[in-house]
C-alpha atoms as an extended CHARMM CRD file, in Angstrom:
* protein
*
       241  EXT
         1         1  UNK       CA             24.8910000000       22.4040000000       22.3750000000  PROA      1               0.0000000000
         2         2  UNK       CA             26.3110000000       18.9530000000       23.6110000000  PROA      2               0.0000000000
         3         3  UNK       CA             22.7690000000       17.6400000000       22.9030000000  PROA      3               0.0000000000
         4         4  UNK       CA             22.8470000000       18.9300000000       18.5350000000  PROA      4               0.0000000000
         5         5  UNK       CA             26.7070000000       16.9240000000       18.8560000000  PROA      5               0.0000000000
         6         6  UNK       CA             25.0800000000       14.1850000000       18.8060000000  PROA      6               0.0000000000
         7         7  UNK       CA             23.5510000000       14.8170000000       15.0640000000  PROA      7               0.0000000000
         8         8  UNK       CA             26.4300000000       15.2880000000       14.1530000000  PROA      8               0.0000000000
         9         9  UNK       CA             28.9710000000       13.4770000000       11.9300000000  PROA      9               0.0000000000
        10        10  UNK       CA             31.8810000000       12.6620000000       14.3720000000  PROA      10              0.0000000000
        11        11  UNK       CA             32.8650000000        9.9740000000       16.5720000000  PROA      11              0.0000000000
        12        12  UNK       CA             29.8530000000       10.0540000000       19.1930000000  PROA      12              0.0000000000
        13        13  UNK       CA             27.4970000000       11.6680000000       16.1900000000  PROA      13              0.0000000000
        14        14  UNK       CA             24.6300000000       10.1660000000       14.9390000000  PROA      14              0.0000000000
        15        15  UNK       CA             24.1890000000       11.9450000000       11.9270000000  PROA      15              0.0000000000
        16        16  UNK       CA             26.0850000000        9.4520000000        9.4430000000  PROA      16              0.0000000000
        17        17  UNK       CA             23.8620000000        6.6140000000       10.7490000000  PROA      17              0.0000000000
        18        18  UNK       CA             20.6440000000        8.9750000000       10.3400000000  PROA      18              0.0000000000
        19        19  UNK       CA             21.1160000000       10.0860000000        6.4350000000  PROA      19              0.0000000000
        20        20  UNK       CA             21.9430000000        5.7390000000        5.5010000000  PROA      20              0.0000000000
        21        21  UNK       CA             18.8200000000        5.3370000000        7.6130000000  PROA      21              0.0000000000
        22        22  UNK       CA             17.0910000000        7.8800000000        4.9890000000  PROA      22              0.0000000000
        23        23  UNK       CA             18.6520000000        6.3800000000        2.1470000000  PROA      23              0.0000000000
        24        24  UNK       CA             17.5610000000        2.7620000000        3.4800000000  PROA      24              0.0000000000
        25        25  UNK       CA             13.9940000000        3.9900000000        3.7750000000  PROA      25              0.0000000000
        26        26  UNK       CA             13.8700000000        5.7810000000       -0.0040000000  PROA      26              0.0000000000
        27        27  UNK       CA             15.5100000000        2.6050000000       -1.3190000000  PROA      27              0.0000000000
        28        28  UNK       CA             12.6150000000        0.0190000000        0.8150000000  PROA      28              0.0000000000
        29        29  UNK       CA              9.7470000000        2.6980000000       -0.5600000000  PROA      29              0.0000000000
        30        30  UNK       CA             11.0730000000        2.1220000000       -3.8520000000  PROA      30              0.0000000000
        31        31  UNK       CA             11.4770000000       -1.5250000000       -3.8160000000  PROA      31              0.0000000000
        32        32  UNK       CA              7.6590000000       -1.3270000000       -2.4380000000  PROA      32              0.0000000000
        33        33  UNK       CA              6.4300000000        0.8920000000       -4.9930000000  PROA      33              0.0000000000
        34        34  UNK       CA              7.5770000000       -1.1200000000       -7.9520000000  PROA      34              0.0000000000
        35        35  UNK       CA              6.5680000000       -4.6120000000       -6.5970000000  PROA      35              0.0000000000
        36        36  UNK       CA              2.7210000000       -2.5880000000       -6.1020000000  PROA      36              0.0000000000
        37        37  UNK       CA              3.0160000000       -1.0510000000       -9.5500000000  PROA      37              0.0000000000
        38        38  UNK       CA              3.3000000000       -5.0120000000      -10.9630000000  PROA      38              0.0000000000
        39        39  UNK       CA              0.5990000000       -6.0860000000       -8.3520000000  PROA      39              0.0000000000
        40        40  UNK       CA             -1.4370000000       -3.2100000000       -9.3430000000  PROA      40              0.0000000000
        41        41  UNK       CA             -1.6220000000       -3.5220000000      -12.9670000000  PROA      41              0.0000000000
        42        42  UNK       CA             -2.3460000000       -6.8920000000      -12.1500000000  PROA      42              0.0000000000
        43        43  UNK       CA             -5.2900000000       -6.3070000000      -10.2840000000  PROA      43              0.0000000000
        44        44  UNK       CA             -6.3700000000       -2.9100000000      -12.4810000000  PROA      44              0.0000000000
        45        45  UNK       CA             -6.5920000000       -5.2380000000      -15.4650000000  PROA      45              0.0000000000
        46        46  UNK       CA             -8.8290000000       -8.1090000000      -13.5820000000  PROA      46              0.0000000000
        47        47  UNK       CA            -11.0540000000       -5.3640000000      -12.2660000000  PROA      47              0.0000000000
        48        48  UNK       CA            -11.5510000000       -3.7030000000      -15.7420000000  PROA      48              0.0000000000
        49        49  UNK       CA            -11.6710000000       -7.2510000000      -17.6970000000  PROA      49              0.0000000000
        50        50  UNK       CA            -15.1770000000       -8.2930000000      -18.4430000000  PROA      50              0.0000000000
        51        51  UNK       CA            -14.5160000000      -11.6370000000      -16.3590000000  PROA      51              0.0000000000
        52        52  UNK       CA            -17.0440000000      -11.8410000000      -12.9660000000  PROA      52              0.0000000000
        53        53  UNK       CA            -14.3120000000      -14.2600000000      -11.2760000000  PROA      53              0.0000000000
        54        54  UNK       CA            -11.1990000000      -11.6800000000      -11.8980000000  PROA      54              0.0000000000
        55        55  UNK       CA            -13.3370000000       -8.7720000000      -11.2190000000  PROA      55              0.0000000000
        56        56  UNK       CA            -14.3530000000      -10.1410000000       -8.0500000000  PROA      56              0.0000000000
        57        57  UNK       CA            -10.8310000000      -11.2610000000       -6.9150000000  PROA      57              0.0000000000
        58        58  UNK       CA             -9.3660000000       -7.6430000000       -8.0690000000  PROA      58              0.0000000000
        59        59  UNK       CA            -12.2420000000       -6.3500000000       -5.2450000000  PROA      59              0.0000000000
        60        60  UNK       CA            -11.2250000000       -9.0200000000       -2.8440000000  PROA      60              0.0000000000
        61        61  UNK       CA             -7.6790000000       -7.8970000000       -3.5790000000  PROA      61              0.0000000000
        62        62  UNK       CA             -8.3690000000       -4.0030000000       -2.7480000000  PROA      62              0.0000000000
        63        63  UNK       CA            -10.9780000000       -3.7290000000       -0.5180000000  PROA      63              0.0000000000
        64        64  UNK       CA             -8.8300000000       -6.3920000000        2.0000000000  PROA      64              0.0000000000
        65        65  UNK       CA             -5.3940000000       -4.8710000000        2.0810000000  PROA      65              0.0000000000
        66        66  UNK       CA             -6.6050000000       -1.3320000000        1.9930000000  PROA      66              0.0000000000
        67        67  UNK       CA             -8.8230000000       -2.2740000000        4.9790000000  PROA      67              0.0000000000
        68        68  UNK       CA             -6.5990000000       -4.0310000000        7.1640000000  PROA      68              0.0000000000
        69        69  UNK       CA             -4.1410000000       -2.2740000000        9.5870000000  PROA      69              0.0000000000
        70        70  UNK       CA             -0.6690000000       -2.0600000000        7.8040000000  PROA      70              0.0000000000
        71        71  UNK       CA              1.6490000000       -3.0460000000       10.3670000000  PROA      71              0.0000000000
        72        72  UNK       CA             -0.8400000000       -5.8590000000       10.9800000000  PROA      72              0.0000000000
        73        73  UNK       CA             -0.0030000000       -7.4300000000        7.2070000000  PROA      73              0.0000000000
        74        74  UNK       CA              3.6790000000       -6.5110000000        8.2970000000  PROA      74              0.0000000000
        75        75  UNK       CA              3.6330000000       -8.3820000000       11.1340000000  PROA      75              0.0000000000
        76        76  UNK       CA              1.7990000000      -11.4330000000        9.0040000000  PROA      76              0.0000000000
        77        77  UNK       CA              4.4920000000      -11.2710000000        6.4250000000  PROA      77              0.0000000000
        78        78  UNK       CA              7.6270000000      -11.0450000000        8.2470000000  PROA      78              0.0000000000
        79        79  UNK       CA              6.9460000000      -13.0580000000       11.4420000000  PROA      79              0.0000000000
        80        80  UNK       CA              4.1820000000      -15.5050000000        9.7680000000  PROA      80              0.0000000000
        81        81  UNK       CA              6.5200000000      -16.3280000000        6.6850000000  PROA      81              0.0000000000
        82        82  UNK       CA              9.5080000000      -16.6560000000        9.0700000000  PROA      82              0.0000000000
        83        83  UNK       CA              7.3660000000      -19.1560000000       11.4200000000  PROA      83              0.0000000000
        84        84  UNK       CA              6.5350000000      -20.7780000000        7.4520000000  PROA      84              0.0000000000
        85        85  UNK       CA             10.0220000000      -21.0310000000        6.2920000000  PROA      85              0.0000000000
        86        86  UNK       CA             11.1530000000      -22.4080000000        9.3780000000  PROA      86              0.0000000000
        87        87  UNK       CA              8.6250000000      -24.8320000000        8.9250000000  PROA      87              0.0000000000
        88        88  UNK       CA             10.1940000000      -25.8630000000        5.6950000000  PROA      88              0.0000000000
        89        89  UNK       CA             13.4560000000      -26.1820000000        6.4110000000  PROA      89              0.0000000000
        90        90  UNK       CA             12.5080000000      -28.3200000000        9.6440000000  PROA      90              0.0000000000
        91        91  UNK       CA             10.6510000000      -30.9460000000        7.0950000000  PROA      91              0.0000000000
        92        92  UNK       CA             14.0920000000      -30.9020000000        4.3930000000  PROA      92              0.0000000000
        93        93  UNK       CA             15.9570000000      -31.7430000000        8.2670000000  PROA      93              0.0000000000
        94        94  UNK       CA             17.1860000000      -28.5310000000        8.6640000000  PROA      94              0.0000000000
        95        95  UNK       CA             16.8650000000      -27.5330000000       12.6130000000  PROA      95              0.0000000000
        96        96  UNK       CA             16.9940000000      -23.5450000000       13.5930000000  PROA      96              0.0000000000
        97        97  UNK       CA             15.4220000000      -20.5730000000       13.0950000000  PROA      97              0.0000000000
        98        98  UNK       CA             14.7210000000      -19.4810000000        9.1440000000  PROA      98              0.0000000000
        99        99  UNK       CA             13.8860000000      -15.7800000000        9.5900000000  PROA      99              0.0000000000
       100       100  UNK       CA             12.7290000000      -13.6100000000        6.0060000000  PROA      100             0.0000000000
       101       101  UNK       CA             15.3130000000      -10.9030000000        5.6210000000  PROA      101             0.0000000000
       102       102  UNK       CA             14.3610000000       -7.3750000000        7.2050000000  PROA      102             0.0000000000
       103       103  UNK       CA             14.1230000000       -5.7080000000        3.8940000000  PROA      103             0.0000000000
       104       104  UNK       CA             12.4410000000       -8.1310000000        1.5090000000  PROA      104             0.0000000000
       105       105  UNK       CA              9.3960000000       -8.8450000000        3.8840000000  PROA      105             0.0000000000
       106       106  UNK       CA              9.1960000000       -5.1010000000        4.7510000000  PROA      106             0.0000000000
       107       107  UNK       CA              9.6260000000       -4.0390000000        1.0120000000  PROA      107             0.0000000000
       108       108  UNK       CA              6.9530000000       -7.0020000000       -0.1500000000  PROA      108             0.0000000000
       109       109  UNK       CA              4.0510000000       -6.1880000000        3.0200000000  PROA      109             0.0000000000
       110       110  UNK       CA              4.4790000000       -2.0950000000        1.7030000000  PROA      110             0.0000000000
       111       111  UNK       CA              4.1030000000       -3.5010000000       -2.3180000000  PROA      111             0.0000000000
       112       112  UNK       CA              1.4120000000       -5.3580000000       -1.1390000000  PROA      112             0.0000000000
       113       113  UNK       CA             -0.9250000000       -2.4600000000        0.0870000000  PROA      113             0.0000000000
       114       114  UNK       CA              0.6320000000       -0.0270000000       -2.3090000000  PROA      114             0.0000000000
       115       115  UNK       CA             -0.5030000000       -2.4850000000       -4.8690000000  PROA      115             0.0000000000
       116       116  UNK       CA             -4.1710000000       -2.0090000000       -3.3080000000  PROA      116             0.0000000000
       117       117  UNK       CA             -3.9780000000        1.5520000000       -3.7670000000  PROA      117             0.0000000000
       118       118  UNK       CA             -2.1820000000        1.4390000000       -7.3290000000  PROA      118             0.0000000000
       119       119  UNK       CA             -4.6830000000       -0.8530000000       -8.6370000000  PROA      119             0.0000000000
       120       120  UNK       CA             -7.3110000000        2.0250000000       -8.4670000000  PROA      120             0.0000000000
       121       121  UNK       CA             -4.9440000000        4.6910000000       -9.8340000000  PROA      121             0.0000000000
       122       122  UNK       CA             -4.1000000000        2.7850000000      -13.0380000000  PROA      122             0.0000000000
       123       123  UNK       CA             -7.7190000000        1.7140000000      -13.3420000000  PROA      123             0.0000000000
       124       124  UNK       CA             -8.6890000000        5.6770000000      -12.9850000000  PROA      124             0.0000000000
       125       125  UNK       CA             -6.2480000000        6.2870000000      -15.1180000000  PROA      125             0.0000000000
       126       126  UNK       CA             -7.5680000000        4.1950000000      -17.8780000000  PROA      126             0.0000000000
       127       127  UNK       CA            -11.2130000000        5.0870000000      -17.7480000000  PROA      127             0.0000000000
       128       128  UNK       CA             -9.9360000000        8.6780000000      -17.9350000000  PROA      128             0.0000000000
       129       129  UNK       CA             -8.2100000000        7.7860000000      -21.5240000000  PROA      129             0.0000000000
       130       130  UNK       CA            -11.0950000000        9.7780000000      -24.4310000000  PROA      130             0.0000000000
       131       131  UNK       CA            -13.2420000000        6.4810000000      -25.6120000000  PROA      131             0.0000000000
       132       132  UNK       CA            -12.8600000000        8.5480000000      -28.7860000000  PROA      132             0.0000000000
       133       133  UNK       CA             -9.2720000000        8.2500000000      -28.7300000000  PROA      133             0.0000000000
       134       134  UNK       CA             -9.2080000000        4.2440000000      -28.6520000000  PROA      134             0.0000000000
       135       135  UNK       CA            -12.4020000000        4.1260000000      -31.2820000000  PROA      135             0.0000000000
       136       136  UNK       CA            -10.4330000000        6.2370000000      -33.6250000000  PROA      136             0.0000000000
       137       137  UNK       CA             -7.2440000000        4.2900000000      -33.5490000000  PROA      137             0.0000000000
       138       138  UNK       CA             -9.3710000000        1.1250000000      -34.2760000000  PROA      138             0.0000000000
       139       139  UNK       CA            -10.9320000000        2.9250000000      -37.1350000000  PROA      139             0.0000000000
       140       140  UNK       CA             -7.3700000000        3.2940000000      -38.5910000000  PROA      140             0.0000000000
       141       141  UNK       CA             -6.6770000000       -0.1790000000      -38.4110000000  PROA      141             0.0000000000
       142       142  UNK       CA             -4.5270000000        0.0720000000      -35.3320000000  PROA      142             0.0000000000
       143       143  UNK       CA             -4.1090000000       -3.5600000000      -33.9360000000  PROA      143             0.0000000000
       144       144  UNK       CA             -4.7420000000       -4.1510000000      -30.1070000000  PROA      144             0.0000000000
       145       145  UNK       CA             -0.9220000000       -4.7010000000      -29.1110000000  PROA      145             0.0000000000
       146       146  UNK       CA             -0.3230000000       -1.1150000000      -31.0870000000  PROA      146             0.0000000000
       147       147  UNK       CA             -3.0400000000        0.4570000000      -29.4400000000  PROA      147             0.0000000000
       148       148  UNK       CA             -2.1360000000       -0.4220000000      -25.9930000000  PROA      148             0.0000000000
       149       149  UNK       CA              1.7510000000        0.6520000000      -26.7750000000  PROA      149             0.0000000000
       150       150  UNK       CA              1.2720000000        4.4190000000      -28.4970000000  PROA      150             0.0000000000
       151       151  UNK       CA             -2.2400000000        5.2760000000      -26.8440000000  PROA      151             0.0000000000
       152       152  UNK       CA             -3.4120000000        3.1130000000      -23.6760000000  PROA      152             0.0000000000
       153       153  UNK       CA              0.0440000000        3.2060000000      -21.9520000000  PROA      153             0.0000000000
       154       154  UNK       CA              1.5930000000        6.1560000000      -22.5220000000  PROA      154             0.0000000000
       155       155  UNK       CA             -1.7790000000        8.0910000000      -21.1280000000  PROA      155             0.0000000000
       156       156  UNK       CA             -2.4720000000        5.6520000000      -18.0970000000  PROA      156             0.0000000000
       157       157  UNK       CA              1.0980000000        6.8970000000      -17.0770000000  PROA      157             0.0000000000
       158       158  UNK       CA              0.4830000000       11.0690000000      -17.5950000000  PROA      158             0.0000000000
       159       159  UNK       CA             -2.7390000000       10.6140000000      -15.7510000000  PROA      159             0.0000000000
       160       160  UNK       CA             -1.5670000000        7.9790000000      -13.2110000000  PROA      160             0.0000000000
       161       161  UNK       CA              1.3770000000       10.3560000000      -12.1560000000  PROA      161             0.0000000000
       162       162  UNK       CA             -0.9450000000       12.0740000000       -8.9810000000  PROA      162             0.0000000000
       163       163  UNK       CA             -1.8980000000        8.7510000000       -7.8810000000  PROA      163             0.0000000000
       164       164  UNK       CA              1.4610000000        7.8700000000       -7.8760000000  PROA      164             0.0000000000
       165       165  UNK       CA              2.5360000000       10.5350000000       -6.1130000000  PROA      165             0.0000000000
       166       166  UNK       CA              0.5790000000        9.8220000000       -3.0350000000  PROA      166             0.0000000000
       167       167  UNK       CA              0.8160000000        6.2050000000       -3.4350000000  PROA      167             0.0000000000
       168       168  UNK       CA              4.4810000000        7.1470000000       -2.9630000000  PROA      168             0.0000000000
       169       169  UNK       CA              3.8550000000        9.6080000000        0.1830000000  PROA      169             0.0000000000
       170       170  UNK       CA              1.7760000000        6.9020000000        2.2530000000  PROA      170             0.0000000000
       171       171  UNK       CA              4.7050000000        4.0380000000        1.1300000000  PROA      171             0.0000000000
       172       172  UNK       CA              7.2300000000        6.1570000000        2.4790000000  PROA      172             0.0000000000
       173       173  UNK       CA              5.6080000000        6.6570000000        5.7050000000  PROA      173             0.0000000000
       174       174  UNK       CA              4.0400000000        3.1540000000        5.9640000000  PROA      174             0.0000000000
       175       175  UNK       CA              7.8440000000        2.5980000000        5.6260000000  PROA      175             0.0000000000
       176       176  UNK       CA              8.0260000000        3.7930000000        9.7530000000  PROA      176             0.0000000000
       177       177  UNK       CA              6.4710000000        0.5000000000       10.2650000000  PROA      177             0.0000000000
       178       178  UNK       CA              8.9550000000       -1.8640000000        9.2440000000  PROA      178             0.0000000000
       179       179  UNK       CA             11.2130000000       -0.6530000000       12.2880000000  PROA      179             0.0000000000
       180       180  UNK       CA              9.4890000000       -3.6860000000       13.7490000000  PROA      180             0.0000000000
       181       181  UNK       CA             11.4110000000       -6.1860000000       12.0870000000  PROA      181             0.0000000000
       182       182  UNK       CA             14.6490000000       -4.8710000000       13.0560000000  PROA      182             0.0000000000
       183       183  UNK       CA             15.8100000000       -3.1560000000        9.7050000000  PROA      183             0.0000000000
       184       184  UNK       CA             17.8170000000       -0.0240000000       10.0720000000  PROA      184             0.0000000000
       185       185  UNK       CA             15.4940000000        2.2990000000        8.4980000000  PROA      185             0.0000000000
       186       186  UNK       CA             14.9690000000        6.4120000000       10.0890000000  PROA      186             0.0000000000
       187       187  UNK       CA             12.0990000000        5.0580000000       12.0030000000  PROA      187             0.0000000000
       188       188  UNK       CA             14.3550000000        2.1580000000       13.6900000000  PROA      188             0.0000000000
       189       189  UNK       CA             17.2870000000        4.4200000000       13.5800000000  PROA      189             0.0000000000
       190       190  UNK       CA             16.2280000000        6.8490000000       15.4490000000  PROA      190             0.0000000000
       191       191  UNK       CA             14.3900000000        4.6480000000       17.9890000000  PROA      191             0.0000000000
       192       192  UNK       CA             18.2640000000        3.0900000000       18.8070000000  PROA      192             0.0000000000
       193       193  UNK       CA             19.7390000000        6.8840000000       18.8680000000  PROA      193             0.0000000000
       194       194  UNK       CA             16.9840000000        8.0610000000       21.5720000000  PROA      194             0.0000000000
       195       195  UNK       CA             17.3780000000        5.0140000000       23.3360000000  PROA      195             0.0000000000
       196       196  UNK       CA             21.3790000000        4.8080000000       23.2420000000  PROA      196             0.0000000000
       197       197  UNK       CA             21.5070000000        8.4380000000       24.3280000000  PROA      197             0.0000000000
       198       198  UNK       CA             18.3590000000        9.3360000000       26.1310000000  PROA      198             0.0000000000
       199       199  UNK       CA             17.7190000000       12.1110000000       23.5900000000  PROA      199             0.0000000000
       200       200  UNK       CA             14.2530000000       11.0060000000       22.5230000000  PROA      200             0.0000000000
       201       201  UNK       CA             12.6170000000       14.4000000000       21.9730000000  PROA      201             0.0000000000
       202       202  UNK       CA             16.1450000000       15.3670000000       19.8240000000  PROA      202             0.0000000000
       203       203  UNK       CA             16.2440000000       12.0790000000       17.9090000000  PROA      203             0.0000000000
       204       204  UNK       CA             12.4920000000       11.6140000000       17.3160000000  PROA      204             0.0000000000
       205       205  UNK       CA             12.3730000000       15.4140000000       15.9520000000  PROA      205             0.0000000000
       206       206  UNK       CA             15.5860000000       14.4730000000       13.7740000000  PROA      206             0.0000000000
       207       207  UNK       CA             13.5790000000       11.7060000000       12.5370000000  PROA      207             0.0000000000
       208       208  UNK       CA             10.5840000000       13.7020000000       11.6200000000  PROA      208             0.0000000000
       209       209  UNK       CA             12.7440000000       16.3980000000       10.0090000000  PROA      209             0.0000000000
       210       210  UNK       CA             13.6740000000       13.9970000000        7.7680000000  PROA      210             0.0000000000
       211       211  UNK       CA             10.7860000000       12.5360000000        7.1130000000  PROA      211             0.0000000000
       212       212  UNK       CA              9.7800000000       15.6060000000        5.8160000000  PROA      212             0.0000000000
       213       213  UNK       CA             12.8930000000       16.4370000000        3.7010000000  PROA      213             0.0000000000
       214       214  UNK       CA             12.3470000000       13.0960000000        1.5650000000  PROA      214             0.0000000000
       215       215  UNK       CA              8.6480000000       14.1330000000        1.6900000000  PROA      215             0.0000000000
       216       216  UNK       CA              8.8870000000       16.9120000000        0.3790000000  PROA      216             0.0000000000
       217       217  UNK       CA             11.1220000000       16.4600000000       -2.0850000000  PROA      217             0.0000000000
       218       218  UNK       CA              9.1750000000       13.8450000000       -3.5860000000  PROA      218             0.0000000000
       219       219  UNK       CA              6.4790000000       15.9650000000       -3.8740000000  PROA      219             0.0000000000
       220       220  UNK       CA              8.7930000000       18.0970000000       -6.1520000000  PROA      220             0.0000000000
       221       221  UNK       CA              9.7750000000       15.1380000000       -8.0420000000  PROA      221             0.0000000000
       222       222  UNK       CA              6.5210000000       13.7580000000       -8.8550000000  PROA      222             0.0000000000
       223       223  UNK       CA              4.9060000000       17.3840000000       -9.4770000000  PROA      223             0.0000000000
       224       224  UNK       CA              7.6830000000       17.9320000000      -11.9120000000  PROA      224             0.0000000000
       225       225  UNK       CA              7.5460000000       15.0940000000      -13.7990000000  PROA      225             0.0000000000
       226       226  UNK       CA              3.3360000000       15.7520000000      -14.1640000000  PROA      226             0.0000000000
       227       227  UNK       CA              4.2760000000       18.9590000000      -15.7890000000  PROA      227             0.0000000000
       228       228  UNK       CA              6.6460000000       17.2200000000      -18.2150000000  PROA      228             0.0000000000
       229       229  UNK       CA              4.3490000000       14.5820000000      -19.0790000000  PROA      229             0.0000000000
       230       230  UNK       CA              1.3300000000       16.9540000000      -19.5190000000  PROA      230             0.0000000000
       231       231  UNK       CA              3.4440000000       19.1410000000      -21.9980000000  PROA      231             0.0000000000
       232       232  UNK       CA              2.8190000000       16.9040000000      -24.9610000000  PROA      232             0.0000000000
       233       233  UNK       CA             -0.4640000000       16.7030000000      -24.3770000000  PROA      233             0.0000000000
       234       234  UNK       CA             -3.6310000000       18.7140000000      -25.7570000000  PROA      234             0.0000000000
       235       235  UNK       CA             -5.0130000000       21.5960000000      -23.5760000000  PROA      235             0.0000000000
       236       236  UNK       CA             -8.3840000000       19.1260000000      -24.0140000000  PROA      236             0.0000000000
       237       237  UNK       CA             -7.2750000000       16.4140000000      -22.8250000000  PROA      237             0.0000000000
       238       238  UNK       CA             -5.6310000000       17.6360000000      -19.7470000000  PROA      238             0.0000000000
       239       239  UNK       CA             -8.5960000000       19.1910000000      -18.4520000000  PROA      239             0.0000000000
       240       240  UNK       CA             -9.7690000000       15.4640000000      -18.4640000000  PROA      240             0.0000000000
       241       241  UNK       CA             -7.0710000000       14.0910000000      -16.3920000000  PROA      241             0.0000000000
């Protein structure tokens, strides 16, 4: 019983710490997942464009930061743009140590490879859109920015939502890695509870537990909103997605 005291939310309780911890890693995955949804429309468009240099930079682009070790790009991004900055301010005279803040490198290295992985969803996504669909709307007269507004987008996002989704489950737990830069995310969190109190089986469980929690309730979250985007959409065409 002394042991579950400290989860808890008094004075010698870790619990308090534990649920900003979650909050700081929902708020990094976020941050992530909306830097790789900009990155990965980026690099869905150069790989569908009928360009041979942006096509092959959108596979450079994918096939490297989907094949290198995550915490390895981490540690490139946080310590080797530190080391870089530093650098800078040395030459404008400044002497010290220029360190990236925690949560912008770890937010921009998990944007980066979610970008990898979003870049195929949204490019799935649009080959999945009826070639009918886009041939009948230029029939009608329907200019290209029109077309892209009330048929192109609008689909790429109903049948990008499962991409998403797991785009957003391997974010959250690539997430764990950034505990290496020092930001107070669960991972890190619960690392300085097990060590503080020698409760590492307790803390690391806690940690997991939670993990879970958000996972799973982002699974609700993105299952729901696929229902809701599928309802105003043909029986047809969702057979396609």
């Amino acid at each position: 019983m002394a042991s579950l005291q400290l989860l808890g939310f008094g004075s010698n309780g870790w619990g308090a710490l534990l649920l900003v911890a979650a909050l700081m890693t929902l708020a990094v995955t976020a941050t992530a997942l909306a830097i790789g949804a900009v990155l990965g429309a980026i690099v869905a468009f150069a790989k569908l464009s009928g360009s041979v240099v942006l096509k092959t930079l959108g596979n450079i682009y994918t096939t490297v930061f989907r094949g290198v070790p995550e915490l390895l790009i981490i540690y490139l991004i946080y310590f080797g743009g530190s080391s870089a900055v530093t650098s800078i301010g040395k030459w404008l005279g400044y002497e010290g140590f220029l360190g990236l803040p925690s949560f912008a490198a770890g937010a921009l290295a998990v944007g980066i490879i979610s970008g990898a992985y979003q870049a195929e969803v949204f490019r799935g996504a649009y080959l999945a859109i009826s070639k009918g669909e886009l041939e009948a709307a230029s029939a009608i007269g329907m200019h290209r920015g029109l077309r892209l507004r009330r048929i192109i987008i609008p689909q790429v996002f109903r049948f990008a939502i499962p991409g998403l989704g797991n785009v957003w489950q391997l974010s959250l737990k690539d997430s764990a890695l950034i505990s290496v830069t020092g930001l107070a995310e669960l991972m890190r969190t619960s690392q300085v509870a097990a060590g503080s109190t020698r409760q590492y089986f307790l803390f690391f469980i806690a940690g997991g537990i939670l993990y879970l929690i958000l996972t799973s309730l982002s699974d609700r979250v993105f299952n729901r909103a696929e229902r809701r985007a599928n309802r105003s959409m043909p029986a047809a065409t969702i057979g396609q997605a």
